[in-house]
PyMOL commands that place a pseudoatom at each C-alpha (Angstrom):
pseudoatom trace, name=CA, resn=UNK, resi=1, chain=A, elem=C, hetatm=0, pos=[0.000, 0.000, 0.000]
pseudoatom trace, name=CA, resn=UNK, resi=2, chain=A, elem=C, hetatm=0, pos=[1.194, 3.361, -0.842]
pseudoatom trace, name=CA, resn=UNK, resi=3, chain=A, elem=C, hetatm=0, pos=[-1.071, 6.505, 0.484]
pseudoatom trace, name=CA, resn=UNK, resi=4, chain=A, elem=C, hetatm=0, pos=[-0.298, 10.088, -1.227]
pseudoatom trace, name=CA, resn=UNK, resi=5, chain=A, elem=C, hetatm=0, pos=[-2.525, 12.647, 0.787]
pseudoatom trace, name=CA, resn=UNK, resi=6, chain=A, elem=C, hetatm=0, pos=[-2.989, 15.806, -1.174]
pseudoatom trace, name=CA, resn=UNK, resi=7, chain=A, elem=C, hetatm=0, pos=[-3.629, 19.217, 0.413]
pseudoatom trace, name=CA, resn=UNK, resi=8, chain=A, elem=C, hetatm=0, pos=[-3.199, 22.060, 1.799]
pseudoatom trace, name=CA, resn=UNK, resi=9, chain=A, elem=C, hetatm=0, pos=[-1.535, 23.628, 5.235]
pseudoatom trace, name=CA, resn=UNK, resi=10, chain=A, elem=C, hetatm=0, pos=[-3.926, 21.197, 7.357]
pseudoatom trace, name=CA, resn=UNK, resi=11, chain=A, elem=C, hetatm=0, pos=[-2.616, 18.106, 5.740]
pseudoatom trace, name=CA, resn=UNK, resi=12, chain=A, elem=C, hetatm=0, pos=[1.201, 19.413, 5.935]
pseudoatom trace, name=CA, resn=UNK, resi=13, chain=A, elem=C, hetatm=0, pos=[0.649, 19.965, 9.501]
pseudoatom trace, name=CA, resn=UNK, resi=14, chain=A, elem=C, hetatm=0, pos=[0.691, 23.561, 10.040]
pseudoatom trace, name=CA, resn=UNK, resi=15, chain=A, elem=C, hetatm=0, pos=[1.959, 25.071, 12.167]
pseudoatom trace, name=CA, resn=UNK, resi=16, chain=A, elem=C, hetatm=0, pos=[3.255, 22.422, 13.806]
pseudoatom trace, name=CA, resn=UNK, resi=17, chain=A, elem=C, hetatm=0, pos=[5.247, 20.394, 11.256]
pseudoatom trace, name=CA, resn=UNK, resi=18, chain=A, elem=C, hetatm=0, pos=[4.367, 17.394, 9.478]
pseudoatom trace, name=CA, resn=UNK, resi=19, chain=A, elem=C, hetatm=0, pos=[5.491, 15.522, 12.251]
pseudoatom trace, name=CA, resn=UNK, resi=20, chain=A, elem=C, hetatm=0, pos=[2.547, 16.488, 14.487]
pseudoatom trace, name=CA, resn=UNK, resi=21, chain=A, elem=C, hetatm=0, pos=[0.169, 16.066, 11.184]
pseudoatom trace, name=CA, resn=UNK, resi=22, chain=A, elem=C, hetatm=0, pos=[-2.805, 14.217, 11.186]
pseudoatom trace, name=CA, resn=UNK, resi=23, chain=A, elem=C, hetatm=0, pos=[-1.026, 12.327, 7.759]
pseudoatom trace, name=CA, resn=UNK, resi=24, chain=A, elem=C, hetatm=0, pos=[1.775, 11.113, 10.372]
pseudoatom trace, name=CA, resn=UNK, resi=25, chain=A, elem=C, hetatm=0, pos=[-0.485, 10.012, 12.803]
pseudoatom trace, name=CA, resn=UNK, resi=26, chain=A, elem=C, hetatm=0, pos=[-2.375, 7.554, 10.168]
pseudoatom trace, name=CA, resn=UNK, resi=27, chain=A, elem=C, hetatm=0, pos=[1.324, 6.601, 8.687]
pseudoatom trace, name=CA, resn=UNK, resi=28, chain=A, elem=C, hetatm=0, pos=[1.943, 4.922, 12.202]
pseudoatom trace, name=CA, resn=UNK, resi=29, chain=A, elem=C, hetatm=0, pos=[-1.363, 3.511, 13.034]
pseudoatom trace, name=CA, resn=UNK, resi=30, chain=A, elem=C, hetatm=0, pos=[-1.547, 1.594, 9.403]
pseudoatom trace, name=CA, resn=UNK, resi=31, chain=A, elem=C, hetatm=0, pos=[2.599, 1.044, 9.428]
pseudoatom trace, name=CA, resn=UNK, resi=32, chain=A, elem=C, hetatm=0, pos=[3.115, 2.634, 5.999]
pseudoatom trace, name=CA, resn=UNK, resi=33, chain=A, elem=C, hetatm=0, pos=[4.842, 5.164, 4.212]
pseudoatom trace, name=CA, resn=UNK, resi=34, chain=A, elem=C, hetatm=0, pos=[2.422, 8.093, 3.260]
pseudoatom trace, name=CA, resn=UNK, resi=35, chain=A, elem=C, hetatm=0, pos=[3.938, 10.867, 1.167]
pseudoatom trace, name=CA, resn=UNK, resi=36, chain=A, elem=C, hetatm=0, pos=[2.523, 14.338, 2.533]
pseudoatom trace, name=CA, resn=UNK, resi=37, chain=A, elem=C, hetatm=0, pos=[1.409, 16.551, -0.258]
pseudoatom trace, name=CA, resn=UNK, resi=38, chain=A, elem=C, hetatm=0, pos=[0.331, 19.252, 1.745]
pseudoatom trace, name=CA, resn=UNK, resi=39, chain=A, elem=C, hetatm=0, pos=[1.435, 22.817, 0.570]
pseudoatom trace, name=CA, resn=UNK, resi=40, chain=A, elem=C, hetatm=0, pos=[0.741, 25.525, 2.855]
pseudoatom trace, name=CA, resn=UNK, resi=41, chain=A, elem=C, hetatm=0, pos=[-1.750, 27.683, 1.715]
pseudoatom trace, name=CA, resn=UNK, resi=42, chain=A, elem=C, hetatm=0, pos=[-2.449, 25.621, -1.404]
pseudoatom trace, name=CA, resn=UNK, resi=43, chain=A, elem=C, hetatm=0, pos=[-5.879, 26.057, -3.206]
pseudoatom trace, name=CA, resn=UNK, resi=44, chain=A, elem=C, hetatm=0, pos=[-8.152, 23.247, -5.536]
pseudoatom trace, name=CA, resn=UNK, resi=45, chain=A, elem=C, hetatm=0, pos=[-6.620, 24.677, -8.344]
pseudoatom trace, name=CA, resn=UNK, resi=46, chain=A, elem=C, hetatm=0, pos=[-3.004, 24.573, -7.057]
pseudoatom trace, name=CA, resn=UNK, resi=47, chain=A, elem=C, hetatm=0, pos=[-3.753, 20.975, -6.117]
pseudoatom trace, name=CA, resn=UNK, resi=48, chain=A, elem=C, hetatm=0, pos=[-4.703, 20.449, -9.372]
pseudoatom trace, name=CA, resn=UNK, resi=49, chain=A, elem=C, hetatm=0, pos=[-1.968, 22.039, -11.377]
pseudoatom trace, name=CA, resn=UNK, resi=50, chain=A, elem=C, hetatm=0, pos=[0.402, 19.855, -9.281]
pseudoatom trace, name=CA, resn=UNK, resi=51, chain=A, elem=C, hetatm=0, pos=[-1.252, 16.614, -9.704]
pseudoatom trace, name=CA, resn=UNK, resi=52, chain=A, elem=C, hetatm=0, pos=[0.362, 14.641, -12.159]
pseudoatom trace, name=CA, resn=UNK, resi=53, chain=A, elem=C, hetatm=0, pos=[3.981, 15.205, -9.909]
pseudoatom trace, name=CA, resn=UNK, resi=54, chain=A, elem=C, hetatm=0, pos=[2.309, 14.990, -6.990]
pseudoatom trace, name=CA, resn=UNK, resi=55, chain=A, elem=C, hetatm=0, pos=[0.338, 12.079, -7.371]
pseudoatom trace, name=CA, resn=UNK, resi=56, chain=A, elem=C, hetatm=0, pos=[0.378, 10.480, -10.874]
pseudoatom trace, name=CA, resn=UNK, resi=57, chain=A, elem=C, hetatm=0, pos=[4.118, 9.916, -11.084]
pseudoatom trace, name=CA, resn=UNK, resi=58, chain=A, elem=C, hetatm=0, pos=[4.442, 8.730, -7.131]
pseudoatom trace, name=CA, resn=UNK, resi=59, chain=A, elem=C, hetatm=0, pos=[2.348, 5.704, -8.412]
pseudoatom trace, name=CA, resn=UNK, resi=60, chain=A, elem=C, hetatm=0, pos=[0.007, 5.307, -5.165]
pseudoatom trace, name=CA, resn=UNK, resi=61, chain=A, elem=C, hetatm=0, pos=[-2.621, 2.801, -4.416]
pseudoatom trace, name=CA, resn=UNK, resi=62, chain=A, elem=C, hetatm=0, pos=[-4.768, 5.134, -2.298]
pseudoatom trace, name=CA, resn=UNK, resi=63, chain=A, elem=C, hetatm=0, pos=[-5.099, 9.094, -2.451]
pseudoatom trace, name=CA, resn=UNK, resi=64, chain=A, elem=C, hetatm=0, pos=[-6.639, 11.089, 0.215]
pseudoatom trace, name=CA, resn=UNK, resi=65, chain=A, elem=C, hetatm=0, pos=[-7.634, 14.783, -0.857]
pseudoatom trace, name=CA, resn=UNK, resi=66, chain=A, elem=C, hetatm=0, pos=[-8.753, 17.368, 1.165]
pseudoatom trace, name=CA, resn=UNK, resi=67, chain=A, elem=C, hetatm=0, pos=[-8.645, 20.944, -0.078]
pseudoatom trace, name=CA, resn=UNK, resi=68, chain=A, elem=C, hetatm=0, pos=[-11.841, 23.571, -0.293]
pseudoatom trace, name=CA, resn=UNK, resi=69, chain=A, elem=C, hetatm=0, pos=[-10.912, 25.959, 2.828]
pseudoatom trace, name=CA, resn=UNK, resi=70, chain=A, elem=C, hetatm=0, pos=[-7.882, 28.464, 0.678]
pseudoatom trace, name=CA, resn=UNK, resi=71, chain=A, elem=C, hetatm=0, pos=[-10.425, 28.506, -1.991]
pseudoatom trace, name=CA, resn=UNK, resi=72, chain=A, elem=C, hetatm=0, pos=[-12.893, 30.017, -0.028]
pseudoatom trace, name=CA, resn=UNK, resi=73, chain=A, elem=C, hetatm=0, pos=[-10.824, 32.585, 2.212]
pseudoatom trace, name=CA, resn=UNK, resi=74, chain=A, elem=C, hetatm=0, pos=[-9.536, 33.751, -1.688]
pseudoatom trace, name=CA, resn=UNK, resi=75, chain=A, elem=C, hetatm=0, pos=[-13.488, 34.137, -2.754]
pseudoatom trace, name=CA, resn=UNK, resi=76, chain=A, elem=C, hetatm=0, pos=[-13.333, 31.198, -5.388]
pseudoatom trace, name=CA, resn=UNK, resi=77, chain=A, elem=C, hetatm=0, pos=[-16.135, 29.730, -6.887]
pseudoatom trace, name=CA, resn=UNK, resi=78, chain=A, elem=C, hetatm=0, pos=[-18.572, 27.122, -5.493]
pseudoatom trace, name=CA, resn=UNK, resi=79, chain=A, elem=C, hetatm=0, pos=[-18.567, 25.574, -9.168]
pseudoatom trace, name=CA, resn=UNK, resi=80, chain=A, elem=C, hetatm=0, pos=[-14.325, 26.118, -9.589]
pseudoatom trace, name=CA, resn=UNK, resi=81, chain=A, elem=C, hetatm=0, pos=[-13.834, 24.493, -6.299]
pseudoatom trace, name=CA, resn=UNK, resi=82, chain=A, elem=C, hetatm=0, pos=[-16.123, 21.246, -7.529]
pseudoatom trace, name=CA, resn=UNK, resi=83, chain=A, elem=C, hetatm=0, pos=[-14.824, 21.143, -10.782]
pseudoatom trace, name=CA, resn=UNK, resi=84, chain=A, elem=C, hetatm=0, pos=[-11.187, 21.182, -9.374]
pseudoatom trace, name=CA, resn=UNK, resi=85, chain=A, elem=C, hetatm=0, pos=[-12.494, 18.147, -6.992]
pseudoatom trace, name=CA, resn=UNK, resi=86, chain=A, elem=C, hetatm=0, pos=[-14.157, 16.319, -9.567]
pseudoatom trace, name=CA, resn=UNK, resi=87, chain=A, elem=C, hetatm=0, pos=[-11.174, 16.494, -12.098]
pseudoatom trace, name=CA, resn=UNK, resi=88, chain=A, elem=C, hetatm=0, pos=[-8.520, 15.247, -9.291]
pseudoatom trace, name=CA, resn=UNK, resi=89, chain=A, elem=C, hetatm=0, pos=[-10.760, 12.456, -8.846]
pseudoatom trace, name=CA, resn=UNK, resi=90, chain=A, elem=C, hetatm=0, pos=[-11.463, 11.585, -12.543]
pseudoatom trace, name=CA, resn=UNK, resi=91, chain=A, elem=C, hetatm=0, pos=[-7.473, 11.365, -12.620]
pseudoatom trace, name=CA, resn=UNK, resi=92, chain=A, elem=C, hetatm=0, pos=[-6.697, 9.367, -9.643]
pseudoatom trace, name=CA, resn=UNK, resi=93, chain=A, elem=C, hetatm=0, pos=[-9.642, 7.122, -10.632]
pseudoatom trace, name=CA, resn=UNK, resi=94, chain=A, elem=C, hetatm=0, pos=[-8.556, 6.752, -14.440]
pseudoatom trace, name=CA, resn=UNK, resi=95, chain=A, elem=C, hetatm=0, pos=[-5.074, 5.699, -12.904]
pseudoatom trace, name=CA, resn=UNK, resi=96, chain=A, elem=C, hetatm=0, pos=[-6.499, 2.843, -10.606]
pseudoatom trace, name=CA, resn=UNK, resi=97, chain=A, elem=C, hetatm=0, pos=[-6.111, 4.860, -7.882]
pseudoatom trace, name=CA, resn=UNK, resi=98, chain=A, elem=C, hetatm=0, pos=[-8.317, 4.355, -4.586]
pseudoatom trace, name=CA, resn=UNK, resi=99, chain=A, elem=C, hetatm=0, pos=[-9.704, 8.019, -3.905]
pseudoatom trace, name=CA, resn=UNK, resi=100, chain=A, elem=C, hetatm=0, pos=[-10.507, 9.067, -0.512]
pseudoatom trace, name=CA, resn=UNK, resi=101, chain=A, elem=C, hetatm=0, pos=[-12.170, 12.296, -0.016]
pseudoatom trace, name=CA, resn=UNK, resi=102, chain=A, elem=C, hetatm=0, pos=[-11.714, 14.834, 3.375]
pseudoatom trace, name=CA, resn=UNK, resi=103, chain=A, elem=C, hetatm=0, pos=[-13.766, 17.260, 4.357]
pseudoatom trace, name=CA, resn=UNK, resi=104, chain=A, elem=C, hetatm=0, pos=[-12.657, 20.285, 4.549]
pseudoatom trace, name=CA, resn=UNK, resi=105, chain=A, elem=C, hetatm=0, pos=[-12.131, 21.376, 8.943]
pseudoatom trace, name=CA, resn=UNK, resi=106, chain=A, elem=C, hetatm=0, pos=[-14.329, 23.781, 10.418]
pseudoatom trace, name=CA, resn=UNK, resi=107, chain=A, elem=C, hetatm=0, pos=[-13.235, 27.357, 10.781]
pseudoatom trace, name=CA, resn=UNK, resi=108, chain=A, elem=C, hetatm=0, pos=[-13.852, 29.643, 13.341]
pseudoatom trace, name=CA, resn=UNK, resi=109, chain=A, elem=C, hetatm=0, pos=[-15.444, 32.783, 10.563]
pseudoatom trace, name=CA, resn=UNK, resi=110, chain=A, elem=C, hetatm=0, pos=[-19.536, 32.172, 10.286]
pseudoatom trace, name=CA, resn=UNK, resi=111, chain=A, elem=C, hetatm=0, pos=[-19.020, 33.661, 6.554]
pseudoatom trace, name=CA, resn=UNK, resi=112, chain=A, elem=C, hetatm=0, pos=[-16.412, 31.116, 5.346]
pseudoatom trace, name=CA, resn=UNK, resi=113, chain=A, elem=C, hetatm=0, pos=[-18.020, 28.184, 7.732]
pseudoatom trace, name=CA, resn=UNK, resi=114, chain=A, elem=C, hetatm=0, pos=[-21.437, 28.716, 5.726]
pseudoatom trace, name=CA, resn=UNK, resi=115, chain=A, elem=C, hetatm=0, pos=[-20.031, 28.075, 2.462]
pseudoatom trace, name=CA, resn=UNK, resi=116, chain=A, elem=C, hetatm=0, pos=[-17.876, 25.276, 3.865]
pseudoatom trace, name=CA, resn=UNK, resi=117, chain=A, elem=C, hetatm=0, pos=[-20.672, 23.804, 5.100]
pseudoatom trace, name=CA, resn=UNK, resi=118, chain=A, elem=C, hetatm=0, pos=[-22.017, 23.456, 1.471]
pseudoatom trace, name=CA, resn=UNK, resi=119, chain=A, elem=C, hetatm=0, pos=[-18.700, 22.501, 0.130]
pseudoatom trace, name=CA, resn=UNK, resi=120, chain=A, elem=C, hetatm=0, pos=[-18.919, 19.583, 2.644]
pseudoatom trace, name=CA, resn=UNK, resi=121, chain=A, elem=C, hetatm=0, pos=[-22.382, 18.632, 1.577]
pseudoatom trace, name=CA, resn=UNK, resi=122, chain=A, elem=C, hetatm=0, pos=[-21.461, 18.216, -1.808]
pseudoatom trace, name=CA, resn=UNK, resi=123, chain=A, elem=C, hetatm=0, pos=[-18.519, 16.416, -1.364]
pseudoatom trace, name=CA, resn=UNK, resi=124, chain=A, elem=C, hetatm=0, pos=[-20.686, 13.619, 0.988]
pseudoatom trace, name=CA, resn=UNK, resi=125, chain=A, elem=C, hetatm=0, pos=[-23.272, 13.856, -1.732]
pseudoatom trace, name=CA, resn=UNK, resi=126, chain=A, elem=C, hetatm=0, pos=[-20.536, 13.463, -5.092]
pseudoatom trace, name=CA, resn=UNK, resi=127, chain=A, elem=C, hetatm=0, pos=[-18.422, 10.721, -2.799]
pseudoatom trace, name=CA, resn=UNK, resi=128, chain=A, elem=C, hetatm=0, pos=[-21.679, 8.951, -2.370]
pseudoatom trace, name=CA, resn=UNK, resi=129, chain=A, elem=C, hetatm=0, pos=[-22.122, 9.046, -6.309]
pseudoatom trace, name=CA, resn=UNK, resi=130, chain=A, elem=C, hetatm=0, pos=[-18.799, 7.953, -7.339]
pseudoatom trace, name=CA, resn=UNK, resi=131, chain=A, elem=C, hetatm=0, pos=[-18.648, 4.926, -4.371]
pseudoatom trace, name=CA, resn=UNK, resi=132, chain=A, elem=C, hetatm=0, pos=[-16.001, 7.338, -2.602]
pseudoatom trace, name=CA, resn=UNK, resi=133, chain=A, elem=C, hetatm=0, pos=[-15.059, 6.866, 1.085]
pseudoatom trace, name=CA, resn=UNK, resi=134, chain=A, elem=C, hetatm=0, pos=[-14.847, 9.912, 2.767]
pseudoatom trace, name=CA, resn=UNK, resi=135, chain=A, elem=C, hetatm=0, pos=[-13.136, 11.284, 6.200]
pseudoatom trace, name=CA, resn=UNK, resi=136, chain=A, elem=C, hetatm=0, pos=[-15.585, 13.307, 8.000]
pseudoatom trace, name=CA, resn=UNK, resi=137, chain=A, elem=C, hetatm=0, pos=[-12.231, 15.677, 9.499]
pseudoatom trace, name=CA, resn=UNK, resi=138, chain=A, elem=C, hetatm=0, pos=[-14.433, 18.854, 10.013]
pseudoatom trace, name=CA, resn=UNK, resi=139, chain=A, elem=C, hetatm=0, pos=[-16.430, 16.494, 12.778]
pseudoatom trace, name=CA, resn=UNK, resi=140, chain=A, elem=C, hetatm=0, pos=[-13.495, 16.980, 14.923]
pseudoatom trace, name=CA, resn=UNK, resi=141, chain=A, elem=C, hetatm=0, pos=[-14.159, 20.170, 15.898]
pseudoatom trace, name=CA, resn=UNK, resi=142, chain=A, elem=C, hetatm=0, pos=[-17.797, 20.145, 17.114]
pseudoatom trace, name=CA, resn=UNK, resi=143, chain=A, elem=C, hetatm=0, pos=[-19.763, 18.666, 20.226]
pseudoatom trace, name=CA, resn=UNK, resi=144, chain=A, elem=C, hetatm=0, pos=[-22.758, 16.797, 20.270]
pseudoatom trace, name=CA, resn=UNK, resi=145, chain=A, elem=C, hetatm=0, pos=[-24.517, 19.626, 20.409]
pseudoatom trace, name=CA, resn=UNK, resi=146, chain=A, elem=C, hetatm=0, pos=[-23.035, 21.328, 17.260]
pseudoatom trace, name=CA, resn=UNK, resi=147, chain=A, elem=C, hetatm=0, pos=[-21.083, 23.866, 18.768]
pseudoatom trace, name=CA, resn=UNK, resi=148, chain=A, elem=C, hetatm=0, pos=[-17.531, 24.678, 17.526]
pseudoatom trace, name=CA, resn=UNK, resi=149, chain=A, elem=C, hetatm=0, pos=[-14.757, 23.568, 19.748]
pseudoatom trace, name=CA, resn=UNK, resi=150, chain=A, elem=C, hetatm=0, pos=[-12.469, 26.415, 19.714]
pseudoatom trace, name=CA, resn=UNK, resi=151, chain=A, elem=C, hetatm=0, pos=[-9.682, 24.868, 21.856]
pseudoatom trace, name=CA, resn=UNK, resi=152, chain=A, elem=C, hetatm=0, pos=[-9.297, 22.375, 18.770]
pseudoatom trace, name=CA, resn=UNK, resi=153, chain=A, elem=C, hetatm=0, pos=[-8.436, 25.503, 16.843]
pseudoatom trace, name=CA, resn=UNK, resi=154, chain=A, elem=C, hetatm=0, pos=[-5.228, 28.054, 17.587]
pseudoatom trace, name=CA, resn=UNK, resi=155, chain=A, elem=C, hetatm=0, pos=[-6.062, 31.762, 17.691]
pseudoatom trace, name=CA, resn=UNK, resi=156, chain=A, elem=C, hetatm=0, pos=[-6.226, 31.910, 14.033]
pseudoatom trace, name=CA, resn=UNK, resi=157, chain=A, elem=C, hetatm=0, pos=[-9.784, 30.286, 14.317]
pseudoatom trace, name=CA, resn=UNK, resi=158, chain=A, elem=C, hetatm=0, pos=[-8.546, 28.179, 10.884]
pseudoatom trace, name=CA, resn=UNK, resi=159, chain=A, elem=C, hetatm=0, pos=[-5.145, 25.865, 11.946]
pseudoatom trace, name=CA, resn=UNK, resi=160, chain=A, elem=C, hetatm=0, pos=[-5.906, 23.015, 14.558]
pseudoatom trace, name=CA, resn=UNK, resi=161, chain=A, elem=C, hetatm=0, pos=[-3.991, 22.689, 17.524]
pseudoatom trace, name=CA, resn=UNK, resi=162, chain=A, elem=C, hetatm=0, pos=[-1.920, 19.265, 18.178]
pseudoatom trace, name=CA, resn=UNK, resi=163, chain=A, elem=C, hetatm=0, pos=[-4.647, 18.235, 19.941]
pseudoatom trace, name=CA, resn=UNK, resi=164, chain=A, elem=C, hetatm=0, pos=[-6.817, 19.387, 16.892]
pseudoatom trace, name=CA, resn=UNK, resi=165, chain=A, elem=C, hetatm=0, pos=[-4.997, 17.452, 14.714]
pseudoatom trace, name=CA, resn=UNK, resi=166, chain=A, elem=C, hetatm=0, pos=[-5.346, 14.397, 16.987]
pseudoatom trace, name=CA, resn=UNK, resi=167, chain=A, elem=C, hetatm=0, pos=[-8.923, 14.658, 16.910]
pseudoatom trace, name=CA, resn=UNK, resi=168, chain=A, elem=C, hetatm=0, pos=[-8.690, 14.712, 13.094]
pseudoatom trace, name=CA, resn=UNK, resi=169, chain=A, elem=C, hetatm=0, pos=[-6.562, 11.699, 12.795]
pseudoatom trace, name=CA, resn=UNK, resi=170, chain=A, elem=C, hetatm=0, pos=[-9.364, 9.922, 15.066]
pseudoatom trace, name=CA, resn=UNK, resi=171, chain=A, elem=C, hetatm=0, pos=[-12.050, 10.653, 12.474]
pseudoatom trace, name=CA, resn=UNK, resi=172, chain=A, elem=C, hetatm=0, pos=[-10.247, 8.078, 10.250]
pseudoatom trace, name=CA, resn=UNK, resi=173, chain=A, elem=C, hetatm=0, pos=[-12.043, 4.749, 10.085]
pseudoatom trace, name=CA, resn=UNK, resi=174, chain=A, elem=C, hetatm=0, pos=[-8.822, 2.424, 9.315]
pseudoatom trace, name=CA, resn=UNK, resi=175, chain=A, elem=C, hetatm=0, pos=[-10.984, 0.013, 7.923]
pseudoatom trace, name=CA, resn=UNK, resi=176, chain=A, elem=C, hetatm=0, pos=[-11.383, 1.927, 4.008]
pseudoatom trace, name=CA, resn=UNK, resi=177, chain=A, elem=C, hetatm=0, pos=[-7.819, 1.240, 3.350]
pseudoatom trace, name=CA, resn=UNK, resi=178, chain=A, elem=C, hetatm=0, pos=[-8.369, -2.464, 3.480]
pseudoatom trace, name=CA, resn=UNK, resi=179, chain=A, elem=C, hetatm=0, pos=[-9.028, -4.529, 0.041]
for i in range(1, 179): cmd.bond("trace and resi %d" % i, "trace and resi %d" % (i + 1))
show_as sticks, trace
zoom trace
């Protein structure tokens, strides 16, 4: 098995390092390699426009992406960021590649979190289409009762703590990288 996760400053581990990423954390619970992708402050279409080194020609068996929250903070579109999603997966799919979707983490800005929320809707919805497993990372960061949990977060309301990333990691049902 060889895991490429795609994505931006959450999946590199910001700002703690990679070593205190959520990506590290699954690399020694499943006892593989997993090449981080993450690019700090990387976008859909960034993600994109890197794909075929970042991906394609590592050769993987299983990709996780996770990207949405750069596009919206730099006001892309709804249909850009979906396209870019869509095409990554087309790609990774065409290539044999098992795609596994993230959702984007919650964010401490009601403007941005509305239009994540949407973002994360679809991507539920198009993963259930396509027969996509998906890692449910923004549930991390709220209680039963739906409220955010801002010590999860640092002061920037977007980057997770270590403990934040922790919580990610534990969002990941091992079983959907067995087959």
């Amino acid at each position: 098995m060889k895991i490429v996760c795609l994505g931006d400053s959450i999946t590199w581990g910001f700002p703690h390092g990679t070593q205190d990423s959520w990506v590290e954390m699954l690399s020694q619970a499943l006892n593989v390699t997993i090449i981080n992708k993450g690019i700090n402050g990387d976008t859909t279409s960034g993600m994109l426009r890197r794909f075929t080194r970042a991906v394609l020609q590592q050769n993987p068996t299983h990709l996780i992406l996770m990207g949405g929250i750069n596009d919206v903070v730099q006001e892309e579109s709804y249909d850009r960021i979906t396209r870019n999603i869509m095409d990554m997966v087309e790609m990774a799919k065409d290539a044999g590649i098992k795609v596994i979707l993230g959702t984007p983490t919650a964010v401490d800005f009601q403007p941005w979190e509305r239009l994540l929320v949407r973002l994360r809707k679809w991507i539920f919805q198009y993963a259930n289409e396509q027969g996509i497993a998906v890692i449910d990372f923004s549930q991390a960061f709220y209680d039963q009762s739906g409220q955010l949990k801002t010590d999860l977060l640092l002061p920037d309301g977007g980057h997770p703590t270590r403990k934040g990333y922790q919580a990610m990691f534990e969002q990941i049902n091992l079983s959907i990288f067995e087959n």
